[in-house]
C-alpha positions in Angstrom: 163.3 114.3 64.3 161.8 111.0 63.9 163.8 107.9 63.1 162.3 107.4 59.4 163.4 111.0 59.1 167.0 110.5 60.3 167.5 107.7 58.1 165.9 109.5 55.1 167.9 112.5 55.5 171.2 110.3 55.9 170.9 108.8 52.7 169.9 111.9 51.0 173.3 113.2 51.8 174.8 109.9 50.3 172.7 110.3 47.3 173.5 113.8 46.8 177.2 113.1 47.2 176.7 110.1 44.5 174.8 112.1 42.1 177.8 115.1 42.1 180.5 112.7 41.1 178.6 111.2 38.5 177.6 115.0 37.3 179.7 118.1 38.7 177.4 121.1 39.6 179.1 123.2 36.7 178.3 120.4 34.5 174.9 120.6 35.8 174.7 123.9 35.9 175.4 124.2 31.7 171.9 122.5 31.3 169.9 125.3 33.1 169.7 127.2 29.3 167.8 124.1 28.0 165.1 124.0 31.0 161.8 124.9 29.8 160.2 128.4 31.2 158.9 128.4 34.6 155.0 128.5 34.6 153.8 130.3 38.1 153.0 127.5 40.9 151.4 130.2 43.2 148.9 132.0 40.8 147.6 128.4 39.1 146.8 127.6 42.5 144.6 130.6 43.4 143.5 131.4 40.3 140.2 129.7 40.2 137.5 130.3 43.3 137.7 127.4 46.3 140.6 125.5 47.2 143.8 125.2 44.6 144.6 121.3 44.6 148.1 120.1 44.2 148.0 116.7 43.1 150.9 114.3 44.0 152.0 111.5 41.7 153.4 108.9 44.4 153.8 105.3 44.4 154.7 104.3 48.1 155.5 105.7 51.0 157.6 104.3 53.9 155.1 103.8 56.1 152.9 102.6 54.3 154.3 100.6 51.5 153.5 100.8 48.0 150.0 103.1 47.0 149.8 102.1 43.9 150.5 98.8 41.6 149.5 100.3 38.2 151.7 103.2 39.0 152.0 105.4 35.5 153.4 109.2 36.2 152.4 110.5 33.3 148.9 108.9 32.6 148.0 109.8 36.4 149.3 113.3 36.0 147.4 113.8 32.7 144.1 112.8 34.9 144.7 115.0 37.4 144.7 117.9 34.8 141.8 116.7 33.1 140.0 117.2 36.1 141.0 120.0 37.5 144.1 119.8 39.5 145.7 123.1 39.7 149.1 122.1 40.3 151.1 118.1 40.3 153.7 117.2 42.8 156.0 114.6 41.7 158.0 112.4 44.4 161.5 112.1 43.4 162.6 110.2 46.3 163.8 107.0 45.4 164.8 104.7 48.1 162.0 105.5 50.3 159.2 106.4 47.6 160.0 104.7 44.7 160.2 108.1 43.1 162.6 109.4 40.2 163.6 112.4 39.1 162.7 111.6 35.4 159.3 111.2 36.2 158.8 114.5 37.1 160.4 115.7 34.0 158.0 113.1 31.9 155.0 114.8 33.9 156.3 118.6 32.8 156.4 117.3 29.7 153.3 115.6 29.3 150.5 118.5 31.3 150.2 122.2 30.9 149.8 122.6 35.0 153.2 123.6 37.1 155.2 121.2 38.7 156.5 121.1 42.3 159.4 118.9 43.2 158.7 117.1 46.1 161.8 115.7 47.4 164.2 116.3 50.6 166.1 118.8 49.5 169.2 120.0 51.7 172.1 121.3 49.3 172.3 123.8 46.6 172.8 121.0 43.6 169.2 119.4 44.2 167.8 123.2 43.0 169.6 123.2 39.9 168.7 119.2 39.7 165.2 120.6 40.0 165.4 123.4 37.5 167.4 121.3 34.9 163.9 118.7 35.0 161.7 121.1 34.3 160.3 122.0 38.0 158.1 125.3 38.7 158.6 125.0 42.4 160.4 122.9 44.9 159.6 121.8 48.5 161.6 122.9 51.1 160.9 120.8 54.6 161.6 122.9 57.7 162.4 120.2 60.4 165.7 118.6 57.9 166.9 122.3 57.3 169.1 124.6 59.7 168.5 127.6 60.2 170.9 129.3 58.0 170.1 126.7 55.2 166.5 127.6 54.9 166.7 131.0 53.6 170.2 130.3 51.6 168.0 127.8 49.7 164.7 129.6 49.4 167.0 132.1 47.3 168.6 129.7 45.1 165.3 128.6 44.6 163.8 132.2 43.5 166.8 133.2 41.4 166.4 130.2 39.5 162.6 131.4 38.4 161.1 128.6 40.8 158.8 129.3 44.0 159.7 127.8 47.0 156.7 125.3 48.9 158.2 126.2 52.4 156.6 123.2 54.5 156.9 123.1 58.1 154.8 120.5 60.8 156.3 122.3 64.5 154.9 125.4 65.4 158.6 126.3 66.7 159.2 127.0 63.2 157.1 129.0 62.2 158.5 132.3 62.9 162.0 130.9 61.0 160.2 129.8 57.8 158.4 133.4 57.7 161.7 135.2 58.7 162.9 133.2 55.7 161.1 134.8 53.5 158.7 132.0 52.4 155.3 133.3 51.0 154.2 130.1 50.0 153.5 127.7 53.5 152.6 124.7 53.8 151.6 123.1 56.8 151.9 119.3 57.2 148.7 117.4 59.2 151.1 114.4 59.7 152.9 114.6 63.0 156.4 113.3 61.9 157.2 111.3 64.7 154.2 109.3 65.1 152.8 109.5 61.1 149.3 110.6 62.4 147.6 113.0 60.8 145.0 115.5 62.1 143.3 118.9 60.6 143.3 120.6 63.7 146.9 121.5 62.8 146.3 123.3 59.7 144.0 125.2 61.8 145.8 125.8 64.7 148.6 127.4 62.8 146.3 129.0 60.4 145.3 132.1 62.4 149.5 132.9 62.7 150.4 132.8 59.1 150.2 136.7 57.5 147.5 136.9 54.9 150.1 137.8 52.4 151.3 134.0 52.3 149.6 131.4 50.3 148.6 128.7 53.2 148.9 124.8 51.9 147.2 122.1 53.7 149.3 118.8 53.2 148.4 115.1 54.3 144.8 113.7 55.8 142.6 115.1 53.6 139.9 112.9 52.2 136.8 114.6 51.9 134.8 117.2 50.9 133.9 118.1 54.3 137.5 118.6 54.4 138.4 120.6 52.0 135.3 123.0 53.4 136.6 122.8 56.5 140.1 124.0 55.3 138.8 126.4 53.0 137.1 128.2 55.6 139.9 128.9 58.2 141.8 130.8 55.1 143.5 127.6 53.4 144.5 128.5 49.6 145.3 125.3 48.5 145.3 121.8 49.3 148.5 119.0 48.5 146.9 115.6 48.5 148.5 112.3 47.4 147.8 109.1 49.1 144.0 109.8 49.0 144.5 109.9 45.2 146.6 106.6 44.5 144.5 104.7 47.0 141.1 106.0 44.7 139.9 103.2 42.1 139.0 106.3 40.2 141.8 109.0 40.4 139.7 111.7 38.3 136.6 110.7 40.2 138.0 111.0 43.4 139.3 114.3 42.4 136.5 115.6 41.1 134.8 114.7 44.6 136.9 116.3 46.4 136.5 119.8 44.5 132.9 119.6 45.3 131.8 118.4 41.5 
C-alpha cells in the first residue's frame, strides 16, 4: 500500500470513529426509512449501446491538488445528465478530496441518474452513512479491505438495496473480489503506488473477469480512442473524473468522449 494510501486509510478510521460519537449507528440506522428508493446502478449503465459512463463530481485530488475552482456539485452533476452520463460518482472524502457527504445527497437530489458513493469505505456505519444520503451504490477498494471485510461489506451493501462497485488495481486480488461475490468490477488504470496510469491494465485483467460481471474501467481515460479501445476488450462502463473537471466545457468534453 502506498504511503498517500496509509495515511488516507488512517484517518478514515479517525473520521469514522468521530462521526459515530457524534451519531450512534442505531441513531443512524432510524434514518434508513426516510432514504429515497434505490434506482439500479448496474442496468443505467448498460442500458444504452457503447460504453455506460460514470461521471465523477470531484474537486481535488491529493496528488494533484485542486481540479476545479468553480467547483458546483450539483450544477456539474446536472451537466453530466444532460449529456448523457449514465451514472455520477460523488467524492465524499474530505480531507484529501475536498469532498462531503452532503454533496452527494444534493446531487441525488438534483438528477434522475443513480449515484455511487465514492469514498474509502472500511466499516459497516459508512453503508448506512451511504444509504441514509441517498446512494444507489457504493465503492468498495480492494487493496484497504481484508479479506474477511470484503465480502462482510459487499453484503451490508446489497441488503441495504445498494450495488457494490468492487474496485481492485493488483491482479492478486482478483480471485478475492470475485470469490466475494462482486458482479460489478472495476479495475483501476492508476498504479497506486506510483499514481501512473495506463490502459493496458484494464486489458490485461479484462480477459480474467467472467462475462457475468459488469467490467468498469476507472482513471486515464481521455479520449475517444479510449473509450474504443476499452469498449472492445469487453469493458461495460467507463468511471472518469479528472478528465471532466479539468475540461473548459464539462458537457462538451462528455459528449466527446461518447463519440457525439
Amino acid at each position: 500500500m502506498s504511503n498517500i494510501l496509509e495515511r488516507i486509510v488512517a484517518a478514515k478510521r479517525q473520521e469514522i470513529e468521530h462521526r459515530r460519537e457524534e451519531t450512534p449507528q442505531r441513531q443512524l440506522e432510524s434514518r434508513l426509512a426516510e432514504a429515497p428508493p434505490v434506482r439500479d446502478f448496474r442496468a443505467a449503465l448498460e442500458k444504452d449501446p457503447g460504453l455506460g459512463v460514470i461521471a465523477e463530481v470531484k474537486k481535488a485530488s491529493p496528488s494533484t491538488g485542486v481540479l476545479r475552482t468553480d467547483f458546483d456539485p450539483v450544477a456539474i452533476a446536472r451537466i453530466y445528465e444532460a449529456n448523457g452520463a449514465s451514472a455520477i460518482s460523488v467524492l465524499t472524502d474530505e480531507p484529501f478530496f475536498q469532498g462531503r457527504l452532503c454533496h452527494l445527497t444534493a446531487v441525488r437530489e438534483a438528477v434522475a441518474a443513480p449515484v455511487l458513493r465514492k469514498d474509502f469505505i472500511l466499516d459497516p456505519y459508512q453503508v448506512v452513512e451511504a444509504r441514509v444520503a441517498g446512494a444507489d451504490a457504493v465503492l468498495l477498494i480492494a487493496e484497504i479491505l481484508a479479506t474477511t471485510a470484503l465480502p462482510a461489506l459487499l453484503r451490508e451493501i446489497q441488503e441495504l438495496g445498494m450495488e457494490a462497485l468492487v474496485e481492485l488495481y493488483d491482479r492478486a486480488n482478483l480471485p478475492r473480489v470475485l470469490d466475494a461475490g462482486a458482479k460489478l468490477v472495476g479495475v483501476n488504470n492508476r498504479n497506486l503506488r506510483t499514481f501512473a496510469t495506463s490502459l493496458d491494465h484494464t486489458l490485461e485483467l479484462a480477459r480474467d473477469i467472467p462475462k457475468d460481471c459488469c467490467l468498469i474501467s476507472e482513471s486515464g481515460i481521455g479520449t475517444c480512442a479510449d473509450m474504443l479501445c476499452l469498449e472492445a476488450a469487453g469493458v461495460k462502463a467507463v468511471l472518469i473524473g479528472a478528465t471532466f473537471m479539468r475540461a473548459k466545457d464539462i458537457g462538451e468534453k462528455l459528449r466527446q468522449l461518447r463519440g457525439g
